[in-house]
C-alpha positions in Angstrom: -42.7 127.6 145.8 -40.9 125.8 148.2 -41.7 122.0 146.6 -39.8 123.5 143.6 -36.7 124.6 145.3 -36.9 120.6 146.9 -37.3 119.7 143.5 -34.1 121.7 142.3 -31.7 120.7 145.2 -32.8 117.3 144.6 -31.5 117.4 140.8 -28.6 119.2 141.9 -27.3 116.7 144.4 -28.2 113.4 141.8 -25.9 115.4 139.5 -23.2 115.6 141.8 -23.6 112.1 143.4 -23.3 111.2 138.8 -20.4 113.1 138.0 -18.7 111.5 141.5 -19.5 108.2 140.3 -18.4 109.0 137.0 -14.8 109.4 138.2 -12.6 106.3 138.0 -10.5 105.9 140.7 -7.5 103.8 139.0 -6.9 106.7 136.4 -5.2 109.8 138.2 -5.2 113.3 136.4 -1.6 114.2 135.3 -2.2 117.7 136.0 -2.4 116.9 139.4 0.6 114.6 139.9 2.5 117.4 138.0 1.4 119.7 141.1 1.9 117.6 143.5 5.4 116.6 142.3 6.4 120.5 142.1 4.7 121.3 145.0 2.4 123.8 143.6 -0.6 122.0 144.8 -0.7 123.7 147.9 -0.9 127.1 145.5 -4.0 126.0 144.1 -5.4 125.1 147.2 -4.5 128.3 148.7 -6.0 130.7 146.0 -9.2 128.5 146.0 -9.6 128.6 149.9 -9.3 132.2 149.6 -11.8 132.3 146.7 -14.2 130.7 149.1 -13.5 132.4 152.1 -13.8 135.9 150.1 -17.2 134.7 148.8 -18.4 134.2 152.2 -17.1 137.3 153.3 -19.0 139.1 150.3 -22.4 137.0 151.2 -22.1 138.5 155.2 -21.8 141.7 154.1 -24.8 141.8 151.9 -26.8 140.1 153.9 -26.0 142.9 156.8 -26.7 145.4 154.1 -29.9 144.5 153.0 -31.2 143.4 157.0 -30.3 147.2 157.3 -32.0 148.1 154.8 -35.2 146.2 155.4 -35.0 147.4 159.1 -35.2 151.2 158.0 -37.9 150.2 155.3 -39.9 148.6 158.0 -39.9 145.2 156.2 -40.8 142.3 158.6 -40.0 138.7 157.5 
């Protein structure tokens, strides 16, 4: 089982590393000039930071949830 999660992270990170290198540097999105010239940039990067950072929140929680849970059950690791 664990040479098919290798397996997966390595496809995962070849398919980043190809859409990263598929991105051409000289071209810039217009969308994001548009944001940066109004300033509204910063909004998106705001709401997407607290995206993350309520995801990782969510993801502590359950993890203490189910270690609780496992400790009352008497499940070892």
């Amino acid at each position: 089982m664990l040479s098919v999660k290798k397996y997966i992270a390595l496809f995962l990170s070849l398919m980043v590393s190809a859409v990263a290198m598929a991105q051409d540097v000289a071209q810039t999105p217009e969308m994001a000039d548009a944001f940066r010239r109004d300033g509204k940039i910063y909004v998106v990067i705001a709401v997407v930071g607290l995206v993350f950072v309520g995801l990782a929140v969510y993801l502590v929680l359950i993890d203490r949830k189910v270690s609780r849970l496992e400790k009352q059950a008497g499940i070892k690791k």
